[in-house]
N, C-alpha and C positions, 0 to 999 in steps of 0.2 A: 443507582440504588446502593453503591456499595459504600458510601459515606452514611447512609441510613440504618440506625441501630434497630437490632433484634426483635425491640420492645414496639419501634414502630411500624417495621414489616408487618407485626404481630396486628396492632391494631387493624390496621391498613387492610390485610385479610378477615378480620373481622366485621368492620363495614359492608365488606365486599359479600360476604356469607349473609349479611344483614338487607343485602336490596340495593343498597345506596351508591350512587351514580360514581363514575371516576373521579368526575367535576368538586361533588359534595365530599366527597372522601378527601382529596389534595387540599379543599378550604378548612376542613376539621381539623388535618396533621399538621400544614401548615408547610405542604410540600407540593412541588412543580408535578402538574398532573401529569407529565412524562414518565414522572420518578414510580406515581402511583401504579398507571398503566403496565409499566414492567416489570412491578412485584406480581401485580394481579396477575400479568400473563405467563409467568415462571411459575406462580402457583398453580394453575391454571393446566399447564403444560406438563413441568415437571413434579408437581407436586412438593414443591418445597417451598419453604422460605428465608432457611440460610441464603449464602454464599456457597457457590461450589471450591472445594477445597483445590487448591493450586497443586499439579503435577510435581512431584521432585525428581526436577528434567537434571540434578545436580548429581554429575557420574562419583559411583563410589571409589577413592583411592584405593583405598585400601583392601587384603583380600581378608579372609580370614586366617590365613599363613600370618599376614602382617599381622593382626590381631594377636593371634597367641604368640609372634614374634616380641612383642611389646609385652605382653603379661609376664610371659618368662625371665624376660630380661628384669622388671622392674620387682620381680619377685626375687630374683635373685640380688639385685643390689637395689633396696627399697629409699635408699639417700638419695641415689641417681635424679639429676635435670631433668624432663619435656625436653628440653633443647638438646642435652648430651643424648639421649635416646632417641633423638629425631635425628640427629648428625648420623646415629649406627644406622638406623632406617633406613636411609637416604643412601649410604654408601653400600646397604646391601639393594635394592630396590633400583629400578631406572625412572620411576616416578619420585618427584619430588614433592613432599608433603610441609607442611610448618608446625609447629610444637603444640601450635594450639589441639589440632588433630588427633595427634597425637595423645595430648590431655583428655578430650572428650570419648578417647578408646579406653584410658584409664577410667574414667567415671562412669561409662558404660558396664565398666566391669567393677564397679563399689568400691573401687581406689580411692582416696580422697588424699588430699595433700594438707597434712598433720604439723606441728614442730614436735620432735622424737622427746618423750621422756630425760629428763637426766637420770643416768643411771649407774653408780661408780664400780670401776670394774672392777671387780673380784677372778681371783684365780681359781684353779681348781682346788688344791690344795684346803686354800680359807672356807673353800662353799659347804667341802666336807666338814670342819671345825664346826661352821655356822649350822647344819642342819642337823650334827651329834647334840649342839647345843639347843638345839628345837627339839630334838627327838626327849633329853632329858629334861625339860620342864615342862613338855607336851601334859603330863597327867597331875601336876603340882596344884594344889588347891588354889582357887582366883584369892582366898586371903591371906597367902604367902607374900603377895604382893602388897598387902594393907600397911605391911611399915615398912617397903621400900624407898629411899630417897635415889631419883632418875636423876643425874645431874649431865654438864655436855657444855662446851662452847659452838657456839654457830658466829659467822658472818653474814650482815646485809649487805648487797649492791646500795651504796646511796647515791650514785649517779649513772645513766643512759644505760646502754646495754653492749652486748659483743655480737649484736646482731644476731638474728634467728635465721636457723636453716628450718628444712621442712623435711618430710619424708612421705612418700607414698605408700598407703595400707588402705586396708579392709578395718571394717569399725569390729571392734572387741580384740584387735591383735596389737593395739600399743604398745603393749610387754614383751612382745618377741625379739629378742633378742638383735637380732635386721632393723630392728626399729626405732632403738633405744641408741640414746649420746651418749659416750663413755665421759666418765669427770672426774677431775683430781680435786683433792682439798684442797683451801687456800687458796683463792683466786685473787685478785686486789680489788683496790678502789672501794673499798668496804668497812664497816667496823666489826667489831667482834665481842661479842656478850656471853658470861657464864652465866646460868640459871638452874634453878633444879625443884622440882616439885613430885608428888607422890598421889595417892588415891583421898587424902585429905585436902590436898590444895596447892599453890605456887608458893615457892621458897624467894631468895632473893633474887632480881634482875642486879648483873655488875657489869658495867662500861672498863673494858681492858684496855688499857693505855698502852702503848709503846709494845714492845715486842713480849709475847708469850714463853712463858719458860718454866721448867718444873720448878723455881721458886717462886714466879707469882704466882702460880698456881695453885702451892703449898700456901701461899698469903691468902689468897681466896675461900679455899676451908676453913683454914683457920678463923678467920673473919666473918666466913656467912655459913657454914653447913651447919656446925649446932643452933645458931640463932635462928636459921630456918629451919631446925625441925623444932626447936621451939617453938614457933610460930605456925605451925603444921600440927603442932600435940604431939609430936615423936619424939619428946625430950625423955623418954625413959629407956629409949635406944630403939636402934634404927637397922637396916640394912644398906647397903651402899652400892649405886650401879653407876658404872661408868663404861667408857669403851677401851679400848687396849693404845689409848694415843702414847706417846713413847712420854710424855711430861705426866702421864696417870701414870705409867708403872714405875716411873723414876724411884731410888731405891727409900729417898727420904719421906718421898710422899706414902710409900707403903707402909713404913715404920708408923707415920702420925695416924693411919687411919687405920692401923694395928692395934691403937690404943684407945679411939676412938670412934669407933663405931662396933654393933658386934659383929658384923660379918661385910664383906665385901665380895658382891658377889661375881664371880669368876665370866666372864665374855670371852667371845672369840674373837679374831682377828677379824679386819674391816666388817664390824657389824653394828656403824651407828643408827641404821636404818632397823635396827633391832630394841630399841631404846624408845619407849613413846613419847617422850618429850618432844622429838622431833615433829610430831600431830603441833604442836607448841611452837616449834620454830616456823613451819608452814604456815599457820595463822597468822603470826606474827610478820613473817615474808608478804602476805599478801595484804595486809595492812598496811605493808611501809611502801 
C-alpha cells in the first residue's frame, strides 16, 4: 500500500464505509485486492490512512555546545567557509561531522549564504566630514536642489567577473559592517562614462578614451556642462555637484567653473555614494 496515493486510500475507505466487498472495491480502484485489504485493515485497526511516519533512528552529532559553537564563530567572522568552520569543529570535537552539517545548523538558525554588499571603505575621519555634511543640508528645502547639476564618471565590467564570495547572515543585516566587501575605485576591464543630470532630466552620456585627467576632464565641461543644462532648462544658471576626486579639485578646473556656474557646491571626502546619479549608474550597471 505504500506506492498507493492518499487520494486512493481515500477512496478505498470510502467504499469500505459504503458496504462494498474488498473484491468490488480493488475492481473500481484498479488495485490488487491485497493492496485493498490492508488499507481496510490499518483503517480498521489503527484508524488511519496515511503512512506511519519513519522513526529518526539517525543519532544527533552534534550537541547544543556545538550549535552555539558554530553561531559564535560565524558571527564573529560572517565571510568564514562551512568547510573552514567544520575543520575548527572537528579539531575541537572527537566526532567527525561534514560542512554540509554544519550548513544546516546555520539555516537552522536564519543564516543564509548572501554575496556581501560592495561597500568602499571609509575612515573615520571622512565618516565625520560625510555626516557634518548630512547634518547641514538635513533641513535645506527639496527645491534647493531644482537647479542642481549631479555630474560623476563611473566604470562598466564589460567582460566575466572576479568571481563571487558569499557571506553568512540573518535577513535585514546586509549592512553590518561583518557583512559588507570593502572596494577601491578603478578596477579594470572596463570602460568609463562622464554623465550628469538634475531634477529636470539627463545631461550628456561621454565615452572617455585613453587615460583620465584633470584636462580631459576640463575638456568634458567645457564641452557638455552648459549644453546640458541647456538641454535640462538650467541655461540661466545652475549649481554644480561633484565629488572631491583629485581631477575635480585640480586648480584649473576650479578657476573654469569659478566663472561658470553660480556656485559649486562643497562635498566631503569619499562620498560618491552621496551624489544621486549613482541611482543612474546602478540602472545602467544592471542593464549592461
Amino acid at each position: 500500500g505504500k506506492n498507493t496515493s492518499i487520494e486512493i486510500r481515500e477512496l478505498i475507505i470510502a467504499y469500505h464505509k459504503e458496504g462494498k466487498s474488498l473484491q468490488d472495491i480493488a475492481t473500481i480502484v484498479k488495485k490488487a485486492k491485497s493492496t485493498v485489504q490492508y488499507i481496510v485493515k490499518r483503517f480498521v485497526q489503527e484508524h488511519r490512512i496515511a503512512s506511519a511516519p519513519k522513526p529518526n533512528l539517525k543519532k544527533k552529532k552534534l550537541t547544543v555546545q556545538d550549535d552555539r559553537f558554530i553561531i559564535r564563530k560565524m558571527k564573529a567572522d560572517p565571510k568564514g567557509t562551512a568547510v573552514h568552520l567544520t575543520n575548527l569543529l572537528n579539531e575541537r570535537n572527537q566526532v567527525q561531522v561534514c560542512a554540509e552539517t554544519v550548513r544546516n545548523v546555520l539555516r537552522r538558525n536564519n543564516f543564509n549564504a548572501r554575496a556581501p554588499r560592495n561597500k568602499p571603505f571609509i575612515n573615520i575621519k571622512n565618516k565625520r566630514l560625510r555626516l557634518d555634511f548630512a547634518k547641514q543640508h538635513y533641513n535645506i528645502p527639496t527645491s534647493y536642489w531644482d537647479d542642481v547639476i549631479f555630474a560623476d564618471e563611473s566604470k562598466f565590467q564589460m567582460f566575466g567577473s572576479d568571481g563571487r564570495r558569499f557571506v553568512w547572515r540573518k535577513a535585514n543585516e546586509e549592512l553590518n559592517i561583518k557583512n559588507l566587501k570593502a572596494t577601491v575605485k578603478h578596477g579594470g576591464g572596463s570602460v568609463m562614462v562622464w554623465a550628469c543630470m538634475s531634477s529636470k532630466g539627463v545631461g550628456n552620456l561621454v565615452l572617455i578614451n585613453g587615460i583620465m585627467n584633470q584636462h580631459v576632464y576640463l575638456d568634458i565641461l567645457k564641452t557638455n556642462l552648459k549644453e546640458s543644462a541647456r538641454k535640462m532648462g538650467l541655461d540661466q544658471g545652475f549649481k554644480f555637484y561633484q565629488d572631491n576626486d583629485p581631477k575635480h579639485k585640480a586648480h584649473l578646473v576650479r578657476m573654469w567653473l569659478l566663472y561658470n556656474c553660480k556656485k559649486v557646491i562643497a562635498t566631503p571626502p569619499q562620498s560618491p555614494d552621496l551624489n544621486p546619479i549613482e541611482n543612474l549608474w546602478d540602472h545602467l550597471d544592471k542593464k549592461n
